[in-house]
C-alpha positions, -999 to 999 in steps of 0.1 A, spaced: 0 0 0 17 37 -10 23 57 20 -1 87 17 14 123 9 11 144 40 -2 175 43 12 207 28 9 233 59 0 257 27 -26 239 15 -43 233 54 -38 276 59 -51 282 29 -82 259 35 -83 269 68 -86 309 59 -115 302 38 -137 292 66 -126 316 89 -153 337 87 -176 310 99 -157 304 125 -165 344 142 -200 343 132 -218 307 124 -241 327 99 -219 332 78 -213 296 65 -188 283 38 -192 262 8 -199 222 19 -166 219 -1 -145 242 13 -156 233 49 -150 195 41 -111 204 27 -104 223 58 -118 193 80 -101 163 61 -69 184 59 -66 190 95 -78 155 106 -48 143 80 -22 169 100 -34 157 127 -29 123 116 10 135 111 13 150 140 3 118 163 8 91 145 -10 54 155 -40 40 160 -52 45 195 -80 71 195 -102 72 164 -114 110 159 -144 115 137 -160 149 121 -191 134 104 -199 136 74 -166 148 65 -141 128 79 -128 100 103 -91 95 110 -70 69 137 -42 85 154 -26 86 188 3 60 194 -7 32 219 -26 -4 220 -36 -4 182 -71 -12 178 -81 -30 142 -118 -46 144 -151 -30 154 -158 4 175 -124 13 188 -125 17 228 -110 55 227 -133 80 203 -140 115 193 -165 129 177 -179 163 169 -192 189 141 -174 205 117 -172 241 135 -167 227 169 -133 205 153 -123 234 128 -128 258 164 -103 233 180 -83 231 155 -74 267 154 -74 273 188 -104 295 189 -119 264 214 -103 246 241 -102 210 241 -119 201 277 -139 232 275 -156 217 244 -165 186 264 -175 199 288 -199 218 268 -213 183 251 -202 197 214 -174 171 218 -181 138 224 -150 117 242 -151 84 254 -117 62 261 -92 70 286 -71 81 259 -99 102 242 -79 136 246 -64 157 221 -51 185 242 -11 181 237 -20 189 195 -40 205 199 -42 235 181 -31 227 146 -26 255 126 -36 297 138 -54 312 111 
């Protein structure tokens, strides 16, 4: 299987500025395609950043990566997940959102002793 290319941190800013403006003020929403780049490029960065296959993170209907080192899982629902929104991962993945703050909020849903993305957490400042 080829190794998959990683991410170009030009392409994830670029991607990343075009939904910016959704991110100050949720009425002003982006394209479905422009919101679905900047999602699976920073779920692929992220996928760089902390490599394994620990703690699957999903941004339905967008996106679903594995990542985190540690027991690998390979068969059925993985014991560590994340999942979220769109806005509420792009939010974290800017910094504009804080990890435990979104949980604690319910807009991130975390289950798994290693369900915490907090030390990548953000990945790219707009």
């Amino acid at each position: 299987m080829p190794s998959r290319r990683r991410v170009d941190p030009h392409e994830l800013r670029a991607a990343i500025n075009a939904i910016v403006p959704w991110l100050g003020d949720e009425t002003r929403r982006p394209q479905r395609a422009e919101t679905a780049a900047a999602v699976r490029l920073s779920l692929r960065t992220l996928e760089d950043l902390a490599p394994g296959r620990t703690v699957e993170v999903r941004v339905p209907p967008f996106a679903a990566v594995q990542c985190v080192a540690g027991p690998e899982h390979t068969r059925g629902t993985p014991p560590n997940v994340i999942e979220t929104d769109p806005r509420t991962w792009l939010l974290l993945a800017t910094g504009r959102l804080e990890f435990a703050a979104a949980v604690d909020e319910g807009t991130v849903s975390a289950s798994g002793s290693r369900a915490d993305l907090t030390s990548w957490l953000p990945l790219v400042r707009p």
